[in-house]
N, C-alpha and C positions, 0 to 999 in steps of 0.2 A: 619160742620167743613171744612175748607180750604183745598184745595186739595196738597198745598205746604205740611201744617201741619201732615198730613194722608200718606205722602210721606215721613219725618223726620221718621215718626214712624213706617214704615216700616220696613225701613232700620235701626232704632235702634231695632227691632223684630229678621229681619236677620241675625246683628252682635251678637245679643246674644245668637242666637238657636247657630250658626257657635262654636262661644266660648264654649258655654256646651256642644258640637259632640264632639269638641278638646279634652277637658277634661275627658270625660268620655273616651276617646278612650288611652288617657296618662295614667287613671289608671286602664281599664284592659287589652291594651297593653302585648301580648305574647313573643311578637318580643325578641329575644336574643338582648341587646347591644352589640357591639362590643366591644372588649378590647383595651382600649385606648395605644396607644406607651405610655408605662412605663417612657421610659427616655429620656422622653421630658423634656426643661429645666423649672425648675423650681422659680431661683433666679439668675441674673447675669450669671454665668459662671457651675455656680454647678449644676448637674443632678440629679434626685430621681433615686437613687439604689435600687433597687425592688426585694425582696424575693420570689419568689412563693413556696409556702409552702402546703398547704392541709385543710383538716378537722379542724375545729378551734378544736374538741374533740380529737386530735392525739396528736402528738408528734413532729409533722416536723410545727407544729403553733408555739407554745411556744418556741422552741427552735430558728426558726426564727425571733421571735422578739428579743432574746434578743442579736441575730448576729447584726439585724440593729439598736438595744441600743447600741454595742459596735463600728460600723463602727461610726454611730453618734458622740459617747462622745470620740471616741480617732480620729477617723480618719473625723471628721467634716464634713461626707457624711451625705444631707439630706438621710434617709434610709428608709423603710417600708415594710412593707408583702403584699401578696395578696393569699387569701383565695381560693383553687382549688379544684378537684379531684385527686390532688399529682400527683403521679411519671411519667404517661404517659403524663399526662396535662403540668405538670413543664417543661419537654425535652421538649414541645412541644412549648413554651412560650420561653423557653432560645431560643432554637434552629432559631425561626423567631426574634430575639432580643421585645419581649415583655416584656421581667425578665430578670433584668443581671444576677438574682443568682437561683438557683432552687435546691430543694430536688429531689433526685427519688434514688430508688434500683438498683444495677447496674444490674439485669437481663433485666429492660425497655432498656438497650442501646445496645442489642441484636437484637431488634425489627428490621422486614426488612420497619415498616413505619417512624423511627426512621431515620433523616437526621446527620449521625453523623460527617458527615465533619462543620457541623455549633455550635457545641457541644466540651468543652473541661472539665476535670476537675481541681477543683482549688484543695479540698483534699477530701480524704477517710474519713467518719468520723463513727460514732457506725453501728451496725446492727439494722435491721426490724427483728420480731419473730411473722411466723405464729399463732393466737391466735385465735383457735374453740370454740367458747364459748356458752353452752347450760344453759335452767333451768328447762330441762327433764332429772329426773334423771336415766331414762329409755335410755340413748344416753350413751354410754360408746365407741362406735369404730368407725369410718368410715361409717362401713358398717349399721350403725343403722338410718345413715340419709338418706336411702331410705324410699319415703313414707313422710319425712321431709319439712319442711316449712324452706329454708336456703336464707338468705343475703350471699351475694357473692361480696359484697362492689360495689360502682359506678364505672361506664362507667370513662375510663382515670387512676385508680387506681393499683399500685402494685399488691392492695389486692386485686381487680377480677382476675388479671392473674396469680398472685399464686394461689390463693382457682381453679381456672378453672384448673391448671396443677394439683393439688393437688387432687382434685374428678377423672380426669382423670387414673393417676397412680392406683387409690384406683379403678379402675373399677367403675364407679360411671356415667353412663349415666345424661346427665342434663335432659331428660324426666323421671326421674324415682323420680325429686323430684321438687317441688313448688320452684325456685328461684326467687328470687328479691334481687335486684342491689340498694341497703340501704347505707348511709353515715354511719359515725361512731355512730354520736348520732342519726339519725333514726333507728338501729340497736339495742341502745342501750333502746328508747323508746318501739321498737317494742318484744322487751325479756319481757321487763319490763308487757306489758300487753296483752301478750302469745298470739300475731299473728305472730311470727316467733317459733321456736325452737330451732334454729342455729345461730350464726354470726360468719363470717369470720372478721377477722383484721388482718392486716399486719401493724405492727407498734413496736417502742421502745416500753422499760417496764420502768413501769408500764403504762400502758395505763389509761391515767385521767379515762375515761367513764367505762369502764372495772373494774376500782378501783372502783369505785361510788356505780357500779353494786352490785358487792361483798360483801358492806359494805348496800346495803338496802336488799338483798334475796340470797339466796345459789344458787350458780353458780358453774360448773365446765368445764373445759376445756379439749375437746376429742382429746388424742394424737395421733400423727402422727409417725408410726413404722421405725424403722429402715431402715427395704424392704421397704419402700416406699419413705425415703430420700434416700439412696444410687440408688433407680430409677432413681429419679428426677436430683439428684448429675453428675448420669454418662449421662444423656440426656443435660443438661442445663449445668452442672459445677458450678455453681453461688451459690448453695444452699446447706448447710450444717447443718447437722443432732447435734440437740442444747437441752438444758432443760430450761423449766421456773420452775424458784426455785419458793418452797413452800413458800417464804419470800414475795414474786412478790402481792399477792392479798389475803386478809383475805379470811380463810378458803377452801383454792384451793389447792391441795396436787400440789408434782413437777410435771409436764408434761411433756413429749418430744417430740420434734417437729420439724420444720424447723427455718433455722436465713438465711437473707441475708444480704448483707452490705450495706448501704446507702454512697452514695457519693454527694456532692456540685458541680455542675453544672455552668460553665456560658459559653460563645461562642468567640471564636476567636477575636471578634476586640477589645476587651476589653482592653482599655490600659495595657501595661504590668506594669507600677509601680502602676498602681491600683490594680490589680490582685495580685500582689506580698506583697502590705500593707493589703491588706484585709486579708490575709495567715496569714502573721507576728502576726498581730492584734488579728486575733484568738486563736493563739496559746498564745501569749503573756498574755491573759485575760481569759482562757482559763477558772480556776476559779470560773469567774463573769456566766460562763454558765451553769456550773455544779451548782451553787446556785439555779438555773432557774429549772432545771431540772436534776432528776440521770444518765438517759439515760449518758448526757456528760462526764461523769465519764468511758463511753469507749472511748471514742475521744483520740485516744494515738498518741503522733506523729509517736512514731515508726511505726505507721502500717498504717502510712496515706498513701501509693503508693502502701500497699500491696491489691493486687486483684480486680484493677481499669482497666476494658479492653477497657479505651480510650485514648488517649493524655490528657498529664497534660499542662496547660497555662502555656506560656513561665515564667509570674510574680512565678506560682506557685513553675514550676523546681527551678528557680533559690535561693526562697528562700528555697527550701528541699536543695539544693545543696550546699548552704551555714551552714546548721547545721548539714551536713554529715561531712562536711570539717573539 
């Protein structure tokens, strides 16, 4: 053979070992991507308005999309969600402009790692209700999850720094039980085939996965005392002692527990007549979201500035300001 020849072939050997190292390394690749700037443009002049939302099995998913169905069909903003670990992740996304819009509980804006001069809100919208849910029917208090295998929801979550303040109050050392940091639906897998005991949730009601639960095996839900919301209440303020009606998830008697309020997120440079249509638009279709989900059925305007301890976006004041008037 020609040594030109044996030389081609070489070199077509090396280009395709290189290419399959590539390959193999793109798909088992650990590497986090980075999160792309959200609102970059997308067509001409118009930007993608980006939802950061949570757990596609919560509450702050569903309810997200169908914010950005309505910015879309009334306000002709290309619009979308983006699937997180909710409330500490969301701040955290608005706050460096990665999400114009984000869900979280208003206790995450308390946080001393929380940049709240880059954070405003547009409005107050339902409550989160702490949700303990076993399928031991041996777990009846607090205190019976010593010893316990508990989800304490993921890293960036409401629901880990509620359930960690909420173990806390109840005396409840985290050495004294097996925790893991579960999404909603790994939470809800891992009940289902009893390598947990416990799951923490911090979300609207009815909680899809929750409901799901409910209707394939008998679940109940460990309350949360009185003495241990008015703890919490007088340490934090943010968090108020609430009942999940026995209407909430087949076969679950009422429970009582904790609610906080959820509030909508975006950051200062936001135009204000964007910020002020997005408002309008909400409320105006308000409706089309309650179809989507019960939850919206608290979204009251009345109470949209009540118990929000940040600045509201200039769009936002002006349109509260204008249906006060």
């Amino acid at each position: 053979m020609k040594t030109g020849t044996l030389i081609k072939i070489l070199f077509l050997l090396i280009f395709l070992l290189i290419g399959c190292i590539k390959i193999k390394q793109e798909l088992f690749s650990t590497e986090v991507q980075p999160v792309p700037l959200l609102s970059e443009k997308v067509t001409g002049n118009q930007t993608t308005l980006v939802i950061a939302t949570g757990d596609m099995s919560g509450v702050y998913f569903p309810m997200g999309q169908a914010m950005a169905d309505l910015f879309r069909k009334y306000d002709g903003k290309a619009s979308g969600t983006q699937v997180t670990n909710a409330s500490i992740q969301n701040t955290k996304l608005v706050s460096q402009k990665q999400a114009e819009l984000g869900f979280s509980t208003v206790d995450v804006l308390a946080l001393p790692e929380i940049n709240k001069n880059e954070i405003l809100a547009l409005t107050g919208i339902y409550s989160n209700f702490i949700q303990i849910v076993t399928t031991n029917s041996d777990i009846k208090t607090l205190d019976d999850l010593r010893g316990k295998r508990v989800s304490v929801g993921t890293v960036g979550s409401g629901t880990k720094l509620m359930s960690e303040r909420v173990l806390k109050a109840a005396n409840l050392a985290s050495n004294e039980m097996d925790l893991s940091a579960l999404s909603f639906t790994q939470s809800a897998d891992a009940l289902r085939n009893g390598t947990i005991d416990v799951a923490f949730f911090s979300s609207g009601l009815p909680n899809p996965v929750i409901a799901d639960l409910a209707l394939e095996m008998e679940i109940s839900l460990v309350p949360i005392s009185k003495q241990i919301a008015d703890r919490l209440h007088e340490e934090f303020e943010f968090y108020t002692f609430d009942e999940i009606s026995s209407q909430t998830y087949e076969g679950v008697e009422s429970t009582p527990t904790l609610a906080v309020k959820n509030v909508l997120l975006t950051y200062p440079d936001l135009p204000k007549q964007e910020a002020y249509q997005m408002v309008k638009t909400l409320y105006d279709h308000l409706p089309e979201l309650q179809n989507v989900h019960p939850e919206a059925m608290e979204i009251k305007l009345a109470e949209a500035t009540v118990g929000i301890p940040i600045d509201f976006h200039p769009g936002a004041k002006q349109f509260f300001e204008e249906i006060i008037r």
